[in-house]
C-alpha positions in Angstrom: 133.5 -38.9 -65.2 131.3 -36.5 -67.8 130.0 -40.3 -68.8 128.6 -40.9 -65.3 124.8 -40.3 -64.9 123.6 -38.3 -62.0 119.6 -37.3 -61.5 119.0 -34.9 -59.1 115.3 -34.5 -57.7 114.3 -31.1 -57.2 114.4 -28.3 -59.1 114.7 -25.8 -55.9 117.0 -23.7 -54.6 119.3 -26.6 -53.5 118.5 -28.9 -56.7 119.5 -26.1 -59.4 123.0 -24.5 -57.5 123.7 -28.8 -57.1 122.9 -29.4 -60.9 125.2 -26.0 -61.7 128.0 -27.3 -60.3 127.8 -30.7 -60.9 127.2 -30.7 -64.5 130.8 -29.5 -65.0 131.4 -33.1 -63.5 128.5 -35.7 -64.6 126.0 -36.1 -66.7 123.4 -34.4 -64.9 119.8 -35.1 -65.2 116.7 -33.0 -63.6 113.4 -34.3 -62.4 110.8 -32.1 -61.3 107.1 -31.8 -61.5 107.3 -28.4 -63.1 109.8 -27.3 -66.4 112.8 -26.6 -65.9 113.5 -23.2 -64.1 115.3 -20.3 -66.1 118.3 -20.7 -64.0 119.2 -23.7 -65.6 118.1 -23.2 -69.5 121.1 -22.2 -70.4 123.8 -25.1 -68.7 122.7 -27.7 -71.3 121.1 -29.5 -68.6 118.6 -32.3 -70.0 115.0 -32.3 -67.6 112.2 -34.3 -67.2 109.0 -33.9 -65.7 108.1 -36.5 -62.7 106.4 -36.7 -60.3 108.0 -38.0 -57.2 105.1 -39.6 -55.9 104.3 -41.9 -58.3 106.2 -44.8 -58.1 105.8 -46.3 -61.5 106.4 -42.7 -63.3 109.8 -42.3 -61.3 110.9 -45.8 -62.2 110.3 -45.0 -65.9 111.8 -41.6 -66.0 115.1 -42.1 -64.3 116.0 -45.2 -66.4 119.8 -45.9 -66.3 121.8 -43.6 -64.2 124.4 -44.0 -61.1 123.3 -42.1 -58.6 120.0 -40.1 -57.3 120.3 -36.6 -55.8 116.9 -36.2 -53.5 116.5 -32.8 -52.9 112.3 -32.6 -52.7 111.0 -31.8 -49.7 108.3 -29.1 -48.7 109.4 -26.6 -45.9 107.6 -24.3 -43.1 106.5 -22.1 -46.1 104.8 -24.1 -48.3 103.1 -27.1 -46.3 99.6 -26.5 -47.5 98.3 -29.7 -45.8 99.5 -32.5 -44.1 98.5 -35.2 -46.8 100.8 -33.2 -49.3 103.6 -33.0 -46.9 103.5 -36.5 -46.3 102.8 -37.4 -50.4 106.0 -35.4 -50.9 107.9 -35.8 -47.6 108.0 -39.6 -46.6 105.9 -41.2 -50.0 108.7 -39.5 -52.1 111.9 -40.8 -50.5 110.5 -44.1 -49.9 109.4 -44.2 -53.9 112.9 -42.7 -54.8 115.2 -45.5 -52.3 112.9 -48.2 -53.7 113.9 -47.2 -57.3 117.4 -47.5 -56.4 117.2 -50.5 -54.6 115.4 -52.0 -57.5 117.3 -50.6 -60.3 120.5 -52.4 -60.9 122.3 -49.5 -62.7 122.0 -47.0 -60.0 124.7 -47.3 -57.3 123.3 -45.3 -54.5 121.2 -42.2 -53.2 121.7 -38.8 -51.1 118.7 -37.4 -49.4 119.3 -33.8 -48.2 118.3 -33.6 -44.7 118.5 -31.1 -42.2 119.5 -30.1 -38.6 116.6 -29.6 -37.5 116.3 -33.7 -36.8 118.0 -32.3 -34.0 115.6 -30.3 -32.8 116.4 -26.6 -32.1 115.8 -26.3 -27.9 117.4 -27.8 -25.0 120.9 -28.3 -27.0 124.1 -29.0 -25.4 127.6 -30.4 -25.8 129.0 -31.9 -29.1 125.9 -32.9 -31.7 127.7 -35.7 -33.6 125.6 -37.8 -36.0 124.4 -39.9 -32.8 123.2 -37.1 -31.1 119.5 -38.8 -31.5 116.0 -37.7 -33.1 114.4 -35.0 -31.1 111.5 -33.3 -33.5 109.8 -32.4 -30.5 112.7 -30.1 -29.5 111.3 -27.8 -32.0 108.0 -24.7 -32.2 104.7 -26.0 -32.9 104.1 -25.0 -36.4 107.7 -26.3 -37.3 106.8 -30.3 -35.9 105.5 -31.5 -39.4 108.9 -30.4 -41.2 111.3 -32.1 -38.5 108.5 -35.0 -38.0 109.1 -35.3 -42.1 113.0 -34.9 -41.8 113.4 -37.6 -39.5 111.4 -40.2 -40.9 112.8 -39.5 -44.2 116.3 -39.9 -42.9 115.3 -43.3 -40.9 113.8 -44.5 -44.5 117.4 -43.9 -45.7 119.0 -45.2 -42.9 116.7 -48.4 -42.9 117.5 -48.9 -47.0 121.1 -48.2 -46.3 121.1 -51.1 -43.6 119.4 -53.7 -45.8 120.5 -53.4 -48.9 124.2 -54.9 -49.6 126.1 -53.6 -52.1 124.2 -50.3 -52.7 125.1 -46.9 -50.6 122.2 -44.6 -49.3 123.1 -42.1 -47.6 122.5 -38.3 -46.2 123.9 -34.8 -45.4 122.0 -33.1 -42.5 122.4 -29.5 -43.6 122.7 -26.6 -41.6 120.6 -23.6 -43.2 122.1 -23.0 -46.6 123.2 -19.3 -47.3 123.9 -18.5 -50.2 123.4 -15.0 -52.6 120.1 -16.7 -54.3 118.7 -18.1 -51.2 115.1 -17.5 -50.3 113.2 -14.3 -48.2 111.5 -16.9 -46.3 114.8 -17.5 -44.2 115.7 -15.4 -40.9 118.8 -14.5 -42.9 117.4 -14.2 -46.6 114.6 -11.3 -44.5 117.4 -9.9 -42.6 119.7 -9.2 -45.6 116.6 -7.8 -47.8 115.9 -5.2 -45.4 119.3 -4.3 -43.8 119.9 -3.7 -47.7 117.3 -1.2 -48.1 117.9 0.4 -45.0 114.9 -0.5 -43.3 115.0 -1.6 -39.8 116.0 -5.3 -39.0 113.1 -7.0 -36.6 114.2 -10.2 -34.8 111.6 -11.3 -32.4 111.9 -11.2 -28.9 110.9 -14.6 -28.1 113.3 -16.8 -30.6 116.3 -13.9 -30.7 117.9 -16.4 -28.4 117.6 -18.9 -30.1 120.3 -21.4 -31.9 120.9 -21.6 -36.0 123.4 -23.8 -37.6 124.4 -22.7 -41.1 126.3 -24.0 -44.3 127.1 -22.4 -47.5 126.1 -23.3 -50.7 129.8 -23.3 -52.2 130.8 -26.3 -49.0 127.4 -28.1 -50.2 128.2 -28.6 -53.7 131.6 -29.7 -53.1 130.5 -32.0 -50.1 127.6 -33.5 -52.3 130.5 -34.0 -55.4 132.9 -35.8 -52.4 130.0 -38.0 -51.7 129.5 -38.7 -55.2 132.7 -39.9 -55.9 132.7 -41.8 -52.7 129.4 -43.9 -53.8 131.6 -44.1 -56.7 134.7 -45.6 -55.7 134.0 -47.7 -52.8 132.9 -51.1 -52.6 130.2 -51.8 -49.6 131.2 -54.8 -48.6 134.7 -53.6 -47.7 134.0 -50.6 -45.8 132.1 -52.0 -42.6 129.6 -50.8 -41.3 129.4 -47.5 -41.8 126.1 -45.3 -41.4 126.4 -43.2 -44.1 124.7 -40.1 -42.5 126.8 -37.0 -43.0 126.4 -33.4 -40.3 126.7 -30.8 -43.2 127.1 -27.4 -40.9 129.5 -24.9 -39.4 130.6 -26.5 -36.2 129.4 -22.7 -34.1 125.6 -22.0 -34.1 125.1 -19.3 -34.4 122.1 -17.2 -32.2 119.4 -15.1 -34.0 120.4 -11.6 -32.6 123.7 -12.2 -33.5 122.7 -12.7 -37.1 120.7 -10.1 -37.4 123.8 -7.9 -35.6 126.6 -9.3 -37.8 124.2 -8.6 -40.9 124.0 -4.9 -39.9 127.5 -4.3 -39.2 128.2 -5.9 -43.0 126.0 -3.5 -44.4 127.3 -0.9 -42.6 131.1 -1.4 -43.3 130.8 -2.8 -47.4 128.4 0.2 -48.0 131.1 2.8 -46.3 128.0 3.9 -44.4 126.1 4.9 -46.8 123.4 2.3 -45.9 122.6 2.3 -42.0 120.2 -0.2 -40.8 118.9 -0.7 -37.4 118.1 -3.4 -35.0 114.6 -3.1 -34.1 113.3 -6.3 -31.6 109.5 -7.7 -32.0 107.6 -8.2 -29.2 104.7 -10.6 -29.8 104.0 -11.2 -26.6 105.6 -14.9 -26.5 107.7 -15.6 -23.5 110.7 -16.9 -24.1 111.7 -19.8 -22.5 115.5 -21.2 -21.1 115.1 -24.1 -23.6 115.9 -21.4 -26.6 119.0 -21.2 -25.3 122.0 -22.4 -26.2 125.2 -23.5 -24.4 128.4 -21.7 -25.2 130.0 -25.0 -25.8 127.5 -26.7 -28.2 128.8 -27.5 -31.7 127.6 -29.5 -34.5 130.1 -32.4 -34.6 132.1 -32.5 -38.5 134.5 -35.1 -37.9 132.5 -37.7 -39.4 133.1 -35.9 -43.0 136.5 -35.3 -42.8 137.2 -38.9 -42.2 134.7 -40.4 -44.7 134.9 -37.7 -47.3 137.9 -35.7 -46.7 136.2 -32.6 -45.6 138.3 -30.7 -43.6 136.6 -27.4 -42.3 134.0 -25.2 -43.8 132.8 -21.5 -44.2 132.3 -19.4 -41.3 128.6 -17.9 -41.4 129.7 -14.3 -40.6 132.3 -14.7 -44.5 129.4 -16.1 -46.1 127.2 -13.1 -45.0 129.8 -10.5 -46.0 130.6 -11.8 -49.0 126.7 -11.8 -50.0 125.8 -8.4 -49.0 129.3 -7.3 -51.3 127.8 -9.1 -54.1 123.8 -7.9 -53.6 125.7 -4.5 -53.3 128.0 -4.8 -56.5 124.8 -5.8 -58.3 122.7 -2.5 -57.0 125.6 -0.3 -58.0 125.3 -2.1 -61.3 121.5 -1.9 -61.3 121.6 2.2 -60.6 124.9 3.2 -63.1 
């Protein structure tokens, strides 16, 4: 399988831990329109620079290779406008399922998308890959992202439907934790300060509301099971299946209880020698009953244990705890 040629787009949090663990598989390939980053320099990991929004470049820089990891996308925190978002967002996957379609040796794609196609208000009962498209469901400022999500994923969906013998598919991910993820996530903020000691601030007006999450460990092993499903299976004798994957921990889980559970970790792996505090933000935003969530909504999995024999995944609250041990094992090591 070392022979098989795999190019993942995106050198990003998601794109490096993928190319880290699949390289022990593939052949892996990077594209990105910056070098490689130092987390990957020293894997032996070949890496080209490309730009995903130009069509001809991409065609020439992927050449022969069997599947396309798409990991680009810009998120909440670095949108600068809305012509970049959409050069990046929908002009990139459309350039990248058009070079698959058009390349013979590739056999398929996998965009990364997101719950957030979803929408993050009014949610109820089981959220199973037919749940629908709701990216109004979601705060103002965070409409361009799930806008960008869920026409990306209906650009996979549509190539996946056309084409016959080629598989495109997707994993709607629930918020990746992980011990390199980024501050700019409710959790990567929480677990910065709560580390330091400093007060953790969820705000009053979104501490309600729901979060799905994954781990980076189920990722990589759910994108390798997809991998070697593209692999293995022929199209035309699978039926029509819409490969479209939910990639999350069944239980969302609610802001304040994040921030709560990220506490109490501290608290108990530090033998209370750190002791953070929960300190709510009032901005002044009312909050309103569509934040919350029912007791009894889930992100449906089934779909992935059937397809890819993916049988349960990380609880959120293990994940956290085994972070904060390693961020604290590192400290420890930092201050001997």
């Amino acid at each position: 399988m070392k022979s098989t040629k795999i190019a993942i787009v995106g050198c990003g949090f998601l794109g490096t831990s993928l190319a880290k663990y699949l390289k022990d598989f593939f052949s892996v390939t990077t594209f990105d329109v910056f070098p490689q980053p130092k987390l990957l320099q020293n894997y032996n990991i070949e890496h080209k620079i490309c730009d995903v929004t130009n069509f001809n470049q991409l065609q020439e820089k992927i050449e022969t290779t069997s599947i396309i990891v798409h990991t680009v996308a810009t998120n909440l925190a670095n949108i600068p406008s809305n012509s970049l978002a959409y050069d990046i967002n929908i002009k990139g996957i459309q350039n990248v399922c058009e070079t698959v379609s058009k390349n013979e040796s590739i056999r398929g794609m996998i965009l990364c998308s997101s719950w957030h196609v979803y929408g993050d208000q009014d949610i109820s009962g089981d959220i199973s890959e037919d749940y629908g498209y709701r990216p109004d469901k979601v705060e103002e400022r965070a409409k361009i992202y799930a806008l960008s999500k869920v026409i990306q994923d209906c650009i996979v969906r549509f190539f996946d439907k056309k084409q016959d013998e080629k598989i495109f598919g997707a994993f709607r991910l629930g918020t990746i934790l992980d011990y390199n993820m980024r501050n700019d996530t409710a959790a990567g903020k929480f677990i910065t300060k709560a580390l330091a000691g400093d007060d953790v601030t969820p705000y009053k007006h979104s501490m309600n509301k729901p979060m799905f999450f994954v781990s980076m460990n189920d990722v990589c092993k759910s994108f390798k099971s997809f991998i070697d499903y593209i692999l293995t299976k022929d199209k035309k004798n699978i039926g029509d299946v819409d490969h479209i994957f939910n990639l999350a921990y069944p239980t969302p889980v609610k802001i304040i209880d994040l921030a709560n559970s990220i506490i109490d970790s501290v608290k108990k792996n530090s033998n209370g020698k750190i002791l953070p505090k929960l300190s709510i933000v009032d901005l002044g935003i009312e909050e309103t009953d569509s934040q919350i969530v029912e007791k009894s909504t889930q992100i449906d999995i089934s779909k992935i244990n059937e397809y890819l024999n993916i049988s349960s995944l990380t609880k959120p609250e293990d994940v956290i705890d085994q972070i904060i041990r390693s961020r604290l094992d590192k400290m420890d090591e930092s201050n001997a």
